[in-house]
N, C-alpha and C positions, 0 to 999 in steps of 0.2 A: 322780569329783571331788567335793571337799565343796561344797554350795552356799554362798553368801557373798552379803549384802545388799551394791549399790551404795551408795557415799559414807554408810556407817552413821554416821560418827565426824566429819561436817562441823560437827555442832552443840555437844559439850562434849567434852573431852580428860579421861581414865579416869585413861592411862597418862603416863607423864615424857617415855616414848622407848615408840617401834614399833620392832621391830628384823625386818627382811625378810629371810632368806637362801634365794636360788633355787639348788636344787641339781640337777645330772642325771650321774649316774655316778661321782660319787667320796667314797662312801660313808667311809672313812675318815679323811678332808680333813673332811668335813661335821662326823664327828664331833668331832674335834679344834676345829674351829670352834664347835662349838654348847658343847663344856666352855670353853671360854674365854668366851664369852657370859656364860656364866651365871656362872661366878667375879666377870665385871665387872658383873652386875646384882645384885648380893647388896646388899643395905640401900637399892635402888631401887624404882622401879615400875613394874617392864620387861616387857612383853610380846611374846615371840616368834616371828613366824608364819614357818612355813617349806612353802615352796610347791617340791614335787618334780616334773621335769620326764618322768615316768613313766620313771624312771630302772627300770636292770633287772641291777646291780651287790649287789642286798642293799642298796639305802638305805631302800628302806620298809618293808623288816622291821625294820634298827634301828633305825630313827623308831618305829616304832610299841611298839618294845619298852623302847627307853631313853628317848623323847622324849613321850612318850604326853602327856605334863601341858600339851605348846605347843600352839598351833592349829598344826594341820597342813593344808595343802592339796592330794592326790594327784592329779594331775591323768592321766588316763589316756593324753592325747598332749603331747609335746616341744612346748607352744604358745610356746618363744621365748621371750627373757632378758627384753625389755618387757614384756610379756604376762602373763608369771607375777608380774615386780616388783609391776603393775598392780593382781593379782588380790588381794596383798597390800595394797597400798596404799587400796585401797575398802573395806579393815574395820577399816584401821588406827584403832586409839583412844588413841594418843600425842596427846604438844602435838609431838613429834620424829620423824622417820620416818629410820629410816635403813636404807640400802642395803646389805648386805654379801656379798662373797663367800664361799662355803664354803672357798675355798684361804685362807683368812686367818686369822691368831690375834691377840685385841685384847689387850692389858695390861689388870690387874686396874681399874685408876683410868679407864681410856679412856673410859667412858660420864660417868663422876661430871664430867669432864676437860672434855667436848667440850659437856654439858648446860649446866654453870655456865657458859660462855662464849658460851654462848648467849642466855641469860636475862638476860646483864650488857651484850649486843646487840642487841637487838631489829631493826635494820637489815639483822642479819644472815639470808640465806633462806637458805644452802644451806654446807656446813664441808665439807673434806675434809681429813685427815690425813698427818705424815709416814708413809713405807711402804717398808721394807726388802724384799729378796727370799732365799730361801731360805739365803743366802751373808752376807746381813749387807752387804749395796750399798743404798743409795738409790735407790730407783725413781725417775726423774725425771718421771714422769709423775701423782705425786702433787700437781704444780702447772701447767698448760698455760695458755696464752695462745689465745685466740680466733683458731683457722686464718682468718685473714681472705684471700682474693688472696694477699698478698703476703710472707705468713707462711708461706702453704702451699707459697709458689715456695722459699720458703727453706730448707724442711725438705725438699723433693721432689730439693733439687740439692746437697745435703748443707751446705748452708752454716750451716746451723743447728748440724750436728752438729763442724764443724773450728773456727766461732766460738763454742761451745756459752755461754758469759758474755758475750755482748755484750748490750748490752741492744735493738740493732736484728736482729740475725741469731738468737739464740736467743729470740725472742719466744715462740718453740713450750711449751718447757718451760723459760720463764721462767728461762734457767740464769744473769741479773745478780742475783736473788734470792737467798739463801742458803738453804739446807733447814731450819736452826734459825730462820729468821723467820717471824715472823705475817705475814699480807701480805694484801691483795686482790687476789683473781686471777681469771680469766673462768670459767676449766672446771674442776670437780671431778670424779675418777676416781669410774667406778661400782662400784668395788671396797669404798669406803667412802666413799659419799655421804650427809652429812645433812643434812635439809633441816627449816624449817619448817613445819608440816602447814598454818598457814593460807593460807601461800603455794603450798602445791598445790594444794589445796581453790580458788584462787585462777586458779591459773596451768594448772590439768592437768596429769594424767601422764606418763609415757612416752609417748614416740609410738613406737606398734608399727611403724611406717612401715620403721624401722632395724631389720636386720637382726640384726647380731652388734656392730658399733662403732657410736659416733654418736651414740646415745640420751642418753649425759653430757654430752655437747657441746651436746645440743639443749636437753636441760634447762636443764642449768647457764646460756648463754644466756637463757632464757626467766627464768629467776628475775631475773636482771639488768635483762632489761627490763620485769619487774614492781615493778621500783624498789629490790630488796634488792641486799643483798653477798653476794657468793662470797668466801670467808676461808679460806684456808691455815693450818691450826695445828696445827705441830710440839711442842706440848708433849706429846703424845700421840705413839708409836709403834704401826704393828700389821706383821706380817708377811705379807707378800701371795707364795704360793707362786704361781710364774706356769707354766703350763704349755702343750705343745707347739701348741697352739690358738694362739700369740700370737708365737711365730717370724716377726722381723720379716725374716729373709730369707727367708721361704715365696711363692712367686708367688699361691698362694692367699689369705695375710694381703695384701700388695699392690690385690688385686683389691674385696677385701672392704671393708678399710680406705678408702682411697682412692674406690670408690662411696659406699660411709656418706657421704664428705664433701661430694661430688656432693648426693644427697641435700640434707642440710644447705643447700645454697648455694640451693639453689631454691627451698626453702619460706624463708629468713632474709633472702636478699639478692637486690636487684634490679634491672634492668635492666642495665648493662654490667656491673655489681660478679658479677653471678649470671652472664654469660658472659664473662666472664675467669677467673672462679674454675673454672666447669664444664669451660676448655678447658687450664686448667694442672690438672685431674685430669686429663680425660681424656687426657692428653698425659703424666703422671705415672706414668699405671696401666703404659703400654707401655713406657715408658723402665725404669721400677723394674724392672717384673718382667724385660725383657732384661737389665737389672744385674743384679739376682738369677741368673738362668739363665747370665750368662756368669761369672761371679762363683765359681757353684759346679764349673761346667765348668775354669775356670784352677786354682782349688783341687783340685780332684780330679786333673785329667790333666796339669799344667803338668810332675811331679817328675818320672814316667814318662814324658814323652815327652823330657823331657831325657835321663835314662836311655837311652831307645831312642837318641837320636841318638847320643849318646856311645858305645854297645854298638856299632852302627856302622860308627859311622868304625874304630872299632879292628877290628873284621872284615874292613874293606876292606884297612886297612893289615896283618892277617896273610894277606890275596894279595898285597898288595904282598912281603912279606919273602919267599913262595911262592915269586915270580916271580926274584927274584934269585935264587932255589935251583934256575931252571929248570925249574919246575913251573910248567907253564901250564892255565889255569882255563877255559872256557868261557866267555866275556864275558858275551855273553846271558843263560847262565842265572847266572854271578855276580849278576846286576841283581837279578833275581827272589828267588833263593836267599836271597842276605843279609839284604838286608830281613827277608825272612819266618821266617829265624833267629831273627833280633832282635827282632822281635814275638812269637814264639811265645815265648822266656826273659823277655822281660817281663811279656808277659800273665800266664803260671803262677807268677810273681813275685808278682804282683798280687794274684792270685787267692788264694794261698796267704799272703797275708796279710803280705807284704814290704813295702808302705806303710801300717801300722800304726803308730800312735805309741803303747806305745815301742816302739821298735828292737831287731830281735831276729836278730842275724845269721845263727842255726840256721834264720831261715826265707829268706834269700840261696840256703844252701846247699841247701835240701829244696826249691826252686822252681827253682835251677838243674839240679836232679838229674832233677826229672818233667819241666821241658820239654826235657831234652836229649833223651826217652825217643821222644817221639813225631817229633823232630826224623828220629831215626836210624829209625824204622818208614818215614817217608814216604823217606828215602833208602833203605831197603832195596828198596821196592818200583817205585823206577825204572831204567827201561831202563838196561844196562848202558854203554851210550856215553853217559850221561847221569850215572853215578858217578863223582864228580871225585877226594874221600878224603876216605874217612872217620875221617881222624886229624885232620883238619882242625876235622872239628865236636866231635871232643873238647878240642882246642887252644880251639876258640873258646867250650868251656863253661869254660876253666878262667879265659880271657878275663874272660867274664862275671863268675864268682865273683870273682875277682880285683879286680874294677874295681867290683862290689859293696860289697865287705870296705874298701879302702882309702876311695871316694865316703863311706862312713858314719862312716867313724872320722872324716873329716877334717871333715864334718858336726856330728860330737857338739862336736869342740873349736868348730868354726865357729858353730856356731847350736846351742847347747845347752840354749837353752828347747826349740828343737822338733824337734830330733834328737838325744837323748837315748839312748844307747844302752843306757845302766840304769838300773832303774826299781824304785824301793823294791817289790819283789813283795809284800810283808805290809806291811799297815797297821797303826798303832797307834792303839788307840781308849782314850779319855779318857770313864769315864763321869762324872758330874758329876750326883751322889744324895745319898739315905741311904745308908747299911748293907744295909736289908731291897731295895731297888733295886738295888742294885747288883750283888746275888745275881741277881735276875728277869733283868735287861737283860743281864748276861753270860752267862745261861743263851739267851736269845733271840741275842745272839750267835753263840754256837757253835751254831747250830741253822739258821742260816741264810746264814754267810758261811764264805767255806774261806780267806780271805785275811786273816787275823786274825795280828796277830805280836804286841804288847804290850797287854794292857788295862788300866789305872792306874784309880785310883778316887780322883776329891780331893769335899769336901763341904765347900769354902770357895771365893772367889774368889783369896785367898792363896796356897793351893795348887795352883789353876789356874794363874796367872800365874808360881809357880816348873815349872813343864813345858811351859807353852801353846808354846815352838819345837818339841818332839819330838811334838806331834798328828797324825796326820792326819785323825781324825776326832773330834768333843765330842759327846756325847749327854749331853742334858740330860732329868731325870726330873721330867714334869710336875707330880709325886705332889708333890716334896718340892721344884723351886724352883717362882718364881714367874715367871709370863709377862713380868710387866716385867723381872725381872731377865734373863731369857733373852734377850727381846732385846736388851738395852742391852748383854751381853756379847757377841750378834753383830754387832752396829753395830761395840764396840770392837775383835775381834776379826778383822774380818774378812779373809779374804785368800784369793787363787787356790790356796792348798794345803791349805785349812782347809776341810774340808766341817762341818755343823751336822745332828744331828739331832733329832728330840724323841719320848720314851718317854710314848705317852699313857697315865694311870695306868688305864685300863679296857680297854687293847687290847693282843694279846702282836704287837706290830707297833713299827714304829720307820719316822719322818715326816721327809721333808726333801725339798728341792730344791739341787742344786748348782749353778744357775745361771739367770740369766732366759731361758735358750734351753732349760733342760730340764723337763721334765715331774717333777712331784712324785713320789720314788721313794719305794718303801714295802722295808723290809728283814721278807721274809715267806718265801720261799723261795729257792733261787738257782736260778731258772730261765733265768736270761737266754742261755744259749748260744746259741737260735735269734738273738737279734738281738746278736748281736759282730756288730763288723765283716766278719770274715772268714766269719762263716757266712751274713748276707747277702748276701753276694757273691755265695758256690757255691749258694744259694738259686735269685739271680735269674740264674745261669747255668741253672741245672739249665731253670728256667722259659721261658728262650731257645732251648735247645738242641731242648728236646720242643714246645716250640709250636710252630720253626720244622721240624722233621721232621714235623708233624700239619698243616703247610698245606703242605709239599713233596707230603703220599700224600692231599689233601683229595680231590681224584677218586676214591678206591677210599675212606679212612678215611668219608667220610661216608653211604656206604652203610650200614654197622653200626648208625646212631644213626635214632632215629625223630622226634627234634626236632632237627633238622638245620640252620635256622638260627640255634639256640641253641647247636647245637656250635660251628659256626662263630663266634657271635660270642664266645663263651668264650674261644676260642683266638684271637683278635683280642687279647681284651684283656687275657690275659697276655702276648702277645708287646710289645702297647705298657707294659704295667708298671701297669696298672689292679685287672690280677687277680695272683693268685698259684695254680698246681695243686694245692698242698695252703693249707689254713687252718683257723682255728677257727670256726667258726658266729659269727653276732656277737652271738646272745643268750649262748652259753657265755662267749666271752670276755670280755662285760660280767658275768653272774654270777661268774665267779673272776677275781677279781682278781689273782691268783697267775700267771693265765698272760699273757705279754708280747705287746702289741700288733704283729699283722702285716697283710698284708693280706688283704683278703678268698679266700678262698680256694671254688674250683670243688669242691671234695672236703677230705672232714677227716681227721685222721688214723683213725676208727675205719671207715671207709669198706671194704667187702671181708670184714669182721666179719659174718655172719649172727646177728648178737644185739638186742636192746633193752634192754642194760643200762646204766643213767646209771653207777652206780658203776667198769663197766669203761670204759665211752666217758670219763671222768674220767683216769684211770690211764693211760689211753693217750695222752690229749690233753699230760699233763703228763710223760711218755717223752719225748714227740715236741720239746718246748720244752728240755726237761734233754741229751736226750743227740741232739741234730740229724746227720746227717747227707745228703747227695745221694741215699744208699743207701736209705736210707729214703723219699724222694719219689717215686726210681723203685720202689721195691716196692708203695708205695701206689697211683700210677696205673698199674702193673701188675696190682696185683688190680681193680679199680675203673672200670678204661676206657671199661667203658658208662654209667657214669655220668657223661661228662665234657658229657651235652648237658644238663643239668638246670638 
């Protein structure tokens, strides 16, 4: 780590603005961020420290290759988002310090913008900005209200979120405020915080106390009560890509958030105010996160098990039609049987990828055809006064298909945002360049997307606006527009069918986010098949089926291993969903960014290899993400089984 003198810059001001950006692992985001920086400090006198959280994706090699001219600060451990803010903050020699994230891109005017507004306020301690997200939405959290008690009861019971404009229930994120008004407000986001330096120098930094949330909230208060304003000003836009860290329906975000604000009440507020605040978190933390947890349980299983009961009743009633033909059934095991019909053509429904949006009714028929398979094996192999007919359980697949095929169609007309049963398969991409651009980016196109149907080329806003209905995707070429303009077209732009990307002119990659729930995607290779829907599934089946056969044979299986409560707890925590049997190493999968986040895994794919070669362990790793299957899980902990205690 580079050393750095405490509070060097309390005594005169060098620089205009300090500009802070703490990074750890997304080395391409950084970059994209540090060229937008620097476009907006051109005719300033901006100094840029950027403090790396011993990131191990390739950020410090490009730092050091493209960034060499900023202060840099390597720090060799992950010392935390306050920490690292900190470390920048004690050499800052602005009269302005600002806070940025590496997922963010500023407009070229954004410093010139938010300085001069500063200087024309002196009252003013601390500014935070309007803030889009990768889609072109307004972040609302670019203006918050002081979680006080009663603010918090608000936002914790959703009240905040169904009166979101009141000016008493949406106090949270201020939503009686407009997003185009200057305002005074309590909390500025630490995405892009700025602050006065003599008001820190004044007030203190970060309090390392906060974990991941909090820290803005603590400041931003403290600037308040050191007599300045907090100022909301929309005259400035920047793009905040938000990523999977910040999933507000995660039990983990719940648990995080919601302590930060714990936290918060105990060091700011006192006596009853600090135990009613601390007993509507901690009464918040359990409540959310069971919302969350039941939340995703209705959403997942709610369609299927309507399914199952519907599959059902209609099995029962083809004994009933039986029985009028004088066919009589075994009662007892009808009880038994039926059910577990109707589970077994739903489950391989499932499995194979039948609640999938969009809707794909070849996969009805390829889930009713394998679960009929195993239906008819367990019926082959019971006693023969125990075989009722077996024309019965082909009647009751064509049941199934049947009552599949009609349920969907009448779905697609019924609910056709989210039963859809066709689904534009090719996209049309809008590049929006030069000439020489538009060459590069359609060549990184076809180099990394197979779902490619129209590419159009306009190099006006005029000619955007005659196609912008036939998009489904705009990439914009850093090279040749400007960041303002980029995003004022996805502010205007924006919509649920419209993704956004942006072509950084120094990188053959392409940058976006299609939503505040998803993680900033990079178009670099198409390796995503391991995480489709459907191949996580057969994943986390695969990981079920042999963990739970490896604590079935643990009496004899655990004799083979010589760390033997390390087998055991291995196999613990794939069966709970902690681990996964196969994965990437997590230094590889932070150095290539190429391959798609899974979980941790007990064995990797080059596992069973007698080699040391990085170039093949590479090749393999990215086989194993391209072309997934079960097949391959079990051949790997096939060859590898003795390694499963390590």
């Amino acid at each position: 780590m580079y050393c750095y003198p405490l509070n060097l810059s309390k005594n005169t001001a060098t620089y205009q603005l300090t500009v802070i950006v703490v990074n750890y692992n997304v080395e391409y985001f950084l970059d994209q961020c540090l060229q937008s920086v620097e476009k907006a400090s051109k005719d300033l006198k901006i100094e840029t420290i950027v403090v790396d959280n011993a990131s191990m994706d390739g950020s410090v090699e490009m730092l050091e290759t493209k960034y060499s001219h900023l202060h840099l600060i390597l720090n060799k451990d992950n010392v935390g988002f306050s920490k690292a803010n900190n470390q920048g903050i004690d050499i800052a020699k602005g009269k302005y310090v600002l806070l940025l994230n590496p997922d963010t891109v500023v407009e070229e005017t954004s410093f010139q913008k938010v300085i001069d507004y500063m200087e024309a306020h002196p009252d003013t301690g601390g500014l935070g900005v309007r803030m889009i997200d990768g889609r072109g939405n307004f972040l609302p959290e670019s203006k918050r209200g002081l979680p006080r008690p009663m603010v918090a009861f608000y936002k914790i019971f959703g009240l905040s979120r169904i009166f979101s404009k009141s000016k008493r229930f949406g106090q949270y994120h201020l939503g009686h405020l407009s997003e185009f008004e200057t305002a005074e407000i309590d909390v500025l986001s630490g995405a892009f915080m700025l602050m006065r330096k003599e008001a820190l120098d004044k007030l203190g930094n970060l309090d390392e106390a906060f974990f991941m949330y909090g820290e803005d909230i603590d400041l931003s208060y403290r600037i308040q009560k050191g007599g300045y304003k907090n100022i909301y000003f929309p005259e400035t836009t920047i793009i905040h890509y938000k990523g999977e860290s910040t999933k507000k329906s995660s039990v983990n975000y719940v648990f995080v958030f919601y302590r930060a604000m714990v936290i918060f009440a105990k060091k700011h507020f006192s006596g009853n105010n600090a135990w009613l605040f601390s007993f509507l978190i901690n009464m918040a933390i359990y409540f959310r996160a069971s919302l969350a947890i039941i939340t995703r349980l209705i959403r997942t299983l709610f369609l299927p098990v309507f399914d199952l009961i519907c599959i059902i009743l209609g099995l029962f009633a083809l004994t009933n039609y039986w029985s009028m033909s004088n066919i009589e059934f075994p009662e007892e095991l009808i009880q038994y049987s039926i059910p577990a019909y109707g589970l077994t053509w739903v489950a391989v429904v499932y499995f194979n990828g039948g609640y999938d949006r969009p809707i794909k009714l070849f996969k009805f028929l390829k889930g009713t055809i394998l679960g009929t398979l195993p239906i008819l094996v367990a019926y082959a192999i019971l006693p023969k006064t125990l075989q009722f007919s077996r024309l019965f359980i082909f009647i009751g697949a064509i049941w199934v298909l049947t009552y599949y095929l009609i349920s969907r169609v009448y779905f697609h007309f019924a609910f056709p945002k989210k039963f859809r049963l066709r689904s534009k398969e090719k996209k049309n991409f809008t590049i929006y360049s030069g000439k020489d651009e538009f060459e590069r980016i359609s060549q990184l196109l076809k180099q990394t997307q197979t779902n490619i149907g129209e590419v159009s080329h306009v190099s006006s806003k005029d000619e955007l606006d005659e196609i912008k209905n036939d998009i489904d995707e705009l990439i914009f070429s850093s090279r040749d527009i400007s960041n303002s303009e980029i995003i004022t077209l996805m502010s205007e732009l924006k919509s649920n069918s419209l993704d956004f990307k942006i072509a950084p002119e120094t990188n053959d990659l392409l940058i976006g986010s299609n939503s505040i729930d998803t993680a900033g995607d990079l178009y670099i290779l198409n390796l995503n098949a391991l995480i489709s829907n459907e191949n996580k599934r057969k994943k986390r089946l695969f990981d079920l089926m042999a963990s739970t056969c490896m604590m079935l044979s643990l009496p004899v299986s655990i004799l083979f291993y010589q760390n033997k409560s390390t087998f055991v707890r291995n196999v613990f925590s794939v069966l709970l969903g902690k681990k996964s049997f196969i994965g990437f190493s997590e230094a590889l999968s932070l150095k290539d960014v190429r391959l798609p986040r899974i979980k941790k895994g007990i064995l990797t794919p080059d596992d069973g290899f007698e080699f040391q070669d990085e170039g093949i362990t590479e090749k393999l790793n990215l086989l194993y993400a391209r072309d997934y299957s079960m097949r391959k899980d079990f051949s790997i902990v096939w060859k590898a089984w003795r390694k499963l205690d390590r």
